[in-house]
C-alpha positions as CSV (number, residue, x, y, z in Angstrom):
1,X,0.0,0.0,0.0
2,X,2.5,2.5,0.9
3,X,4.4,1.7,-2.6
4,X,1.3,2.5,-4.3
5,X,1.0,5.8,-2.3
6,X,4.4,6.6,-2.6
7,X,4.0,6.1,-6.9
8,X,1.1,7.9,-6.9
9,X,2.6,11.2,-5.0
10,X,6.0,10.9,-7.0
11,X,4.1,11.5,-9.8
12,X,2.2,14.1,-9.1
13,X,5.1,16.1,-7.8
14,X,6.3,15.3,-11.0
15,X,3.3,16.9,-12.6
16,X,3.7,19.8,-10.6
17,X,7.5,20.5,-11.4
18,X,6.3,20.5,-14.7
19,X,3.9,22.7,-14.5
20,X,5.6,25.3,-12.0
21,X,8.9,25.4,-14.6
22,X,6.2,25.7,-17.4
23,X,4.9,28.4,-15.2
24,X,8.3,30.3,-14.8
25,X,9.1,30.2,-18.4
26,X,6.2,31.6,-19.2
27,X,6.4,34.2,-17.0
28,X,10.0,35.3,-18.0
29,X,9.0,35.2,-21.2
30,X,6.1,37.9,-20.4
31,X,8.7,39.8,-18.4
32,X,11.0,40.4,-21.4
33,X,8.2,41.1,-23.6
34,X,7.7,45.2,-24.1
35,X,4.2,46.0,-22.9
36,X,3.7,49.6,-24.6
37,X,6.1,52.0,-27.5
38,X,4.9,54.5,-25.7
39,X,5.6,53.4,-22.2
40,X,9.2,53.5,-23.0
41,X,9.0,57.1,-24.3
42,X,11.0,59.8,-22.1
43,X,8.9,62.9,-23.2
44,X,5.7,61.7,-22.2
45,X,5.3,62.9,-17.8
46,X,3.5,59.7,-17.4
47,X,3.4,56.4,-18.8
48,X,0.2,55.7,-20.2
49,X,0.4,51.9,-19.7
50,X,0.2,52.1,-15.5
51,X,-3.0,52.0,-14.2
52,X,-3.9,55.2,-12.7
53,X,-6.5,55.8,-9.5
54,X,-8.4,58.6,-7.8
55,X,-7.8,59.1,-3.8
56,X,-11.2,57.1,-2.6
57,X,-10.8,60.0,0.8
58,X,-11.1,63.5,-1.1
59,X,-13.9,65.3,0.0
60,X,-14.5,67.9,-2.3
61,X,-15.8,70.2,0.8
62,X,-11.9,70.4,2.5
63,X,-10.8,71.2,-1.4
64,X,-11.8,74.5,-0.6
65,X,-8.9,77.4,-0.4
66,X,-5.6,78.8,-1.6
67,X,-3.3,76.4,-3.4
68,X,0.3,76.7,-4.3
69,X,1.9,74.5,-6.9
70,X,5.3,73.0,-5.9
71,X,6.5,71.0,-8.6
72,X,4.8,70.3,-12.3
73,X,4.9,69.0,-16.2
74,X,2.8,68.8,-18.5
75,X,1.0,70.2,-21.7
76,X,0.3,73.8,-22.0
77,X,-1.0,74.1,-18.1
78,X,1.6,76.1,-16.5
79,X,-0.7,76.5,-13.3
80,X,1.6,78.4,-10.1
81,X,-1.5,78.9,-8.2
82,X,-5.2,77.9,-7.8
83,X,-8.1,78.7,-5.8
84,X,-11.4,76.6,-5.0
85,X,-14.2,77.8,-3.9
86,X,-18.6,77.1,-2.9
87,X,-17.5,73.4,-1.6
88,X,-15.3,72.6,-4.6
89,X,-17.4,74.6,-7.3
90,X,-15.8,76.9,-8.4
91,X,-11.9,77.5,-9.7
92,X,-9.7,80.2,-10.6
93,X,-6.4,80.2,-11.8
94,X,-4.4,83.3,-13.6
95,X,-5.8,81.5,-17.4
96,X,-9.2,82.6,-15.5
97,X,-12.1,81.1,-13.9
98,X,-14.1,77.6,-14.5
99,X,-16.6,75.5,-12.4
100,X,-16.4,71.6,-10.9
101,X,-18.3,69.7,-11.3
102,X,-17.3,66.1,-9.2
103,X,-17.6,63.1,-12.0
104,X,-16.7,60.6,-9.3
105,X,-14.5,60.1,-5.5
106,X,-11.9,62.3,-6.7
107,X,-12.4,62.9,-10.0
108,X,-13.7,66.5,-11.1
109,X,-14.6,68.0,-14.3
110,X,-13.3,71.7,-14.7
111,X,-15.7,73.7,-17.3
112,X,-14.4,76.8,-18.4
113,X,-15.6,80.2,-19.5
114,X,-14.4,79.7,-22.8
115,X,-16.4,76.2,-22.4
116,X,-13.4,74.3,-23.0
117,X,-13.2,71.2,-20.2
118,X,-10.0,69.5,-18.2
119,X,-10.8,66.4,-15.7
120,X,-8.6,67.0,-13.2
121,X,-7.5,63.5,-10.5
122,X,-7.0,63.7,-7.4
123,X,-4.5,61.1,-6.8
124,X,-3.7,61.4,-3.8
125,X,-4.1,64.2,-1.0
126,X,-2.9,63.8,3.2
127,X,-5.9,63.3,5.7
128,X,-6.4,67.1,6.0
129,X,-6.0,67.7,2.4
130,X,-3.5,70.2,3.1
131,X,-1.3,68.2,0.1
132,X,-2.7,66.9,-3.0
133,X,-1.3,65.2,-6.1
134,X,-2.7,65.8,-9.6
135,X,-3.1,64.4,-12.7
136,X,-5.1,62.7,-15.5
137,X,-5.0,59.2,-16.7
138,X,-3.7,60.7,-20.2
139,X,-0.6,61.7,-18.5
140,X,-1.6,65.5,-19.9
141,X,-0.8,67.2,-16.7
142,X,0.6,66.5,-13.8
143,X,1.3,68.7,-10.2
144,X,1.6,68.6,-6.7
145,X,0.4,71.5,-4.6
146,X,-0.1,72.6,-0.9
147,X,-2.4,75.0,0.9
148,X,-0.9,78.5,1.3
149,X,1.2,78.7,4.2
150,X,1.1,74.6,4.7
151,X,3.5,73.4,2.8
152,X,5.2,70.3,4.7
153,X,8.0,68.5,3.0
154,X,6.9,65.0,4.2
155,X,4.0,65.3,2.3
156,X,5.0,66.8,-0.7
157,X,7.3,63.6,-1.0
158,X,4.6,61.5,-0.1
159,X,2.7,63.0,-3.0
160,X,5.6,62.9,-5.7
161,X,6.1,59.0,-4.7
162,X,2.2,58.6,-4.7
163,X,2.5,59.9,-8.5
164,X,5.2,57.7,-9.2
165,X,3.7,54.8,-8.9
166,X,0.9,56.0,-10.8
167,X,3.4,56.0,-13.8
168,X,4.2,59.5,-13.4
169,X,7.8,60.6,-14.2
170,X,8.6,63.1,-11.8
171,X,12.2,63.2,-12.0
172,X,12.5,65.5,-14.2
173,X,8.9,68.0,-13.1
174,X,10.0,71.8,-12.3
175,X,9.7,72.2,-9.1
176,X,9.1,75.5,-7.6
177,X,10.7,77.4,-4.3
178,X,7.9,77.7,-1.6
């Protein structure tokens, strides 16, 4: 009886070396392969084949305020500054004035004057949402900014490593004096 047992295991450990080093191959295999052209490409601020989320916490509400942007790329938003206003309703920048509209948890739809529109991510923003991280799932834009007169370092790198591994690339962002 135990011969039989013993037959019967030793081959399906066999069976199961087989398939685990089928299993490996495979996955090195998948690991050399190139996933995207255009995940590979410097010039873009983010690549386009990580997965991007919004910050499940942001309460549009405690958006409200003065914002300073610390460090940026991306597209033809050169944004230094922001205000939000009404419980997260209403924006203004120096380009001029739009209104939000939230299109889900932390993801809001600017509409401006002109009627052109920008969805703006929050990716990630600290507890009192003194911090937050920006983007877009395009990669378009990209910044970090801070309340007026609450900027803390910590969480500025917390947001820049947040972005990161969003597929940001935010080596190479201008960052901006406080």
């Amino acid at each position: 009886m135990k011969t039989a047992i013993h037959k019967a295991c030793t081959q399906c450990a066999q069976a199961v070396h087989r398939i685990a080093a089928s299993a490996a191959f495979t996955l090195a295999l998948v690991g050399c392969a190139q996933v995207s052209d255009r995940g590979d490409d410097p010039a873009l601020i983010r690549n386009p084949t990580v997965p991007i989320g919004a910050i499940q916490r942001f309460e549009a509400a405690k958006f409200d305020g003065d914002w300073r942007v610390h460090a940026s790329a991306g597209g033809d938003w050169a944004l230094r500054e922001f205000t939000v206003s009404g419980s997260a309703t209403a924006w203004r920048e120096a380009a001029g004035a739009a209104t939000i509209a939230p299109r889900a948890t932390g993801i809001l739809q600017l509409t401006y004057d002109d009627g052109t529109q920008r969805d703006l991510w929050v990716v990630w923003t600290d507890p009192d949402h003194h911090t937050v991280a920006l983007g877009n799932p395009e990669g378009d834009f990209g910044f970090i900014a801070t309340r007026a007169g609450r900027f803390r370092a910590d969480q500025v790198t917390a947001a820049g490593q947040v972005l990161d591994f969003n597929g940001y690339r935010t080596d190479a962002w201008e960052v901006r004096a406080r």
